[in-house]
Each structure stands twice: as structure tokens, then as C-alpha cells.
Steps between C-alpha positions, in 0.01 A plus 500: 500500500243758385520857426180732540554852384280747575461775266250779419452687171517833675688618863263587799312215525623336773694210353738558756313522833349185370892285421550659823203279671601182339839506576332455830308234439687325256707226644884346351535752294705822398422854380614716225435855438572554119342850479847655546416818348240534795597235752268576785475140642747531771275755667219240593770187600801721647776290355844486695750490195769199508622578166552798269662485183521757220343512150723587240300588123592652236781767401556916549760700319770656665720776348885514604573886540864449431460315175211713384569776240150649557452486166118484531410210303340274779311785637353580100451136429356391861099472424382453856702839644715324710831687464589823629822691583740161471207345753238228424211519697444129594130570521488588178738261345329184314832313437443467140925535461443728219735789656718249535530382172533787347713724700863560328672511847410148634390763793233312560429172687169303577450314876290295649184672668437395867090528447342382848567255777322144568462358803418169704365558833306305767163594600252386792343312189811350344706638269498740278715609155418874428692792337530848410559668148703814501369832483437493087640187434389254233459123458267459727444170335844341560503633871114258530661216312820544792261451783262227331836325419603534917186416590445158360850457600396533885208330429706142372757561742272499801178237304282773514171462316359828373687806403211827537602794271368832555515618154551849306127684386474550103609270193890578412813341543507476902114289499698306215752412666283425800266295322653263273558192626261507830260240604168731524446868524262675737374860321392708753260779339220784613179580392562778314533529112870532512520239743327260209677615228826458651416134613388399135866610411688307759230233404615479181837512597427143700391319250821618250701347700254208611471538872164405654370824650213598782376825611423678787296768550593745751285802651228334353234635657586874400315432180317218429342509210912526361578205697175315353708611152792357563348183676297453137871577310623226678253271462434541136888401432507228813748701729428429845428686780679427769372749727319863601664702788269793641683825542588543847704727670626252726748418237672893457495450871698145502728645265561821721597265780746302294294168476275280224114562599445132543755527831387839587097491563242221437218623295289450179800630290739259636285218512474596106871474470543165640220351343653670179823329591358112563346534178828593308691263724238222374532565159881490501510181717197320294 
């Protein structure tokens, strides 16, 4: 079983219009969406959910009103502002437990935070594991390493032979927790100079945790002479490239309609994407 994450050092540049397209073309395989801060998969395959199941992280104080002498020590000592009037604003609240400790009442209790939901659904693609952080919720990380976990559990269960993740933009814990672990990673990038410096990062971030990336360069005819930049970055430290996709409307078009660009309209763009595609699937199967 392989994994094949896509990821991009910055959001916007289409990483997921393109997982979108190869869930369509990939065969025996399963999808994951483990940008949960963002999920935004679901719009292109229009899951129908079989399975929803809550995410429980981390801790938030709560104040008992009858055992609480309003002595004001939680509310001096709290350093996020969390506490007012005998309330804790859950928002606010980090669940350090410091309140807690220190309040001379035993007023104060910590409980488990509900965070987000996850979710295994079916799709006209296969399946799908996706989920949905909370309104400013944390661990991010642990809610990615939930669906990864579900995911390659499908994937055994049913012999499936690829897993594609559609991946969180940037470098912290949620790309870790992506990355580590998968067969390859596809970067998807722009040619702009934020679009470069953002793809050396995640770059970098490959080869920590030694998984063989390739790049894609998306847009790429908005500005050549970037793309020739990046193509020469890549070359110089032997990252491939797997593949250039014009910039095409046709693709905030597919998207509008609910469907991957490869499945919506045959053109010069989607021909890009599949050829983009049989290349990666070559290099994972070779």
C-alpha cells in the first residue's frame, strides 16, 4: 500500500483541485483530507457521510458557582483572560489546569474538550475519511493522525493499494503529521517568489523526515521566467518535476460545479493533470 500526500508550502495553489482530479483517475484506492483546519475536499467529490464520530482533545476549566467563594484568585492568576464573572470562556481557555490547581475551593474542574468531528463517507470515487476542527480548536495534528490512522485502516480492510492525501499548506504540526511516514510527496507550488520560498521550506521538510519528494508547478505559465527558477531549484538539488499545469479557468469552473477538472472538460489543463498523475503513479509503482 502507498501513501502520496500532496502538500504545498503556501494555500491557493491549487493542491486541492488537483487531489480532487486524481481521486478520479486513481484506481483501488482511498482518499483522505487531512487539512482539517480548511477541509475543502468534499466540495469537488460530494461525499455521502456513513460515519461521524467526534474528536475529543484536550481540557477547559469549568468553575462550580456553588462551591466558588469568588475570591478572585483564578481570575488574577489566569494569563490567557479566560475567567470572568464565575464563567470561563471556552474560547479562551488553554486547559493548562492552573486555576485548578490553585483554587482553595476545589471550585474548579477540568473536562475533556469536544474539538471537531471526523468522518468516513463514500464518494462517486471511493471513499473518503475527512473532518472538521472546531471553531478555535487546537491539535490539529492529532485530529490528521485520527484520519491517516482510519484511512489505512479502510485501505487493509478492503486491499486497497494507494491511500491519496490532500494535505494542509505551510510547515507545522498538521504537514507533520501528514507527512511522516508517507511513501512520496507531491509539492504543488506557483511561480511567484512566495510560491518558491515556501516550497524550499516544505522541501526541506521532506528530506527531515526522508520522504522522496516531486514538484509540480501550477499556473505556470503566469510567469515564466519564475517557473524557469524553480525548474533550475529543482534541478540543481535533483527534485523532480513531475509536472506543469497552465492556469485555466476551466478548473474554478469544475470546482463551481462540484467536480475534479479531469471529469468536468477535456482540455490542455486536464490533459496536464493526467499526464501529471501517470508520472507519479509510475514512480510509486516502479
Amino acid at each position: 500500500m502507498k501513501e502520496l500526500v500532496v502538500l504545498s508550502g503556501k494555500g491557493g495553489t491549487g493542491k486541492t483541485s488537483i487531489v480532487g482530479s486524481f481521486a478520479a483517475l486513481a484506481e483501488n484506492k482511498i482518499m483522505a483530507d487531512c487539512d482539517v483546519d480548511a477541509a475543502d475536499l468534499h466540495l469537488i467529490l460530494n461525499p455521502e457521510v456513513l460515519e461521524e464520530n467526534e474528536f475529543w482533545s484536550g481540557q477547559v476549566a469549568e468553575i462550580n458557582k456553588f462551591k466558588c467563594t469568588n475570591c478572585g484568585l483564578c481570575l488574577e492568576l489566569c494569563r490567557f483572560n479566560a475567567i470572568r464573572q464565575e464563567e470561563v470562556d471556552s474560547f479562551l481557555c488553554e486547559g493548562c489546569g492552573f486555576c485548578y490547581q490553585v483554587c482553595p475551593e476545589n471550585a474548579i474542574t477540568m473536562h475533556e474538550n469536544m474539538s471537531g468531528k471526523w468522518y468516513v463517507s463514500k464518494t462517486h470515487y471511493g471513499m473518503l475519511v475527512h473532518a472538521k476542527l472546531g471553531i478555535a480548536q487546537e491539535n490539529s495534528g492529532k485530529l490528521v493522525s485520527v484520519v491517516r490512522q482510519k484511512a489505512r485502516e479502510i485501505a487493509q480492510e478492503r486491499s486497497l493499494e494507494c491511500i491519496l492525501t490532500d494535505g494542509p499548506p505551510g510547515i507545522g504540526c498538521p504537514v507533520i503529521s501528514s507527512l511522516s511516514g508517507s511513501s512520496k510527496a507531491l509539492i504543488v507550488t506557483e511561480p511567484t517568489i512566495s510560491g518558491l520560498h515556501d516550497m524550499e521550506r516544505i522541501l526541506g521538510l521532506c528530506e527531515h523526515f526522508q520522504v522522496e519528494a516531486l514538484v509540480c508547478v501550477n499556473k505556470y505559465d503566469i510567469n515564466e521566467e519564475n517557473t524557469r527558477e524553480i525548474t533550475q531549484y529543482c534541478e540543481d538539488r535533483n527534485v523532480p518535476i513531475a509536472g506543469y499545469v497552465p492556469y485555466d479557468n476551466i478548473i474554478t469552473e469544475a470546482m463551481i460545479h462540484g467536480k475534479p477538472v479531469v471529469t468536468y472538460k477535456q482540455n490542455d489543463t486536464s490533459r496536464a493533470i493526467e499526464d501529471l498523475w501517470n508520472k507519479l503513479l509510475e514512480r510509486m509503482t516502479g
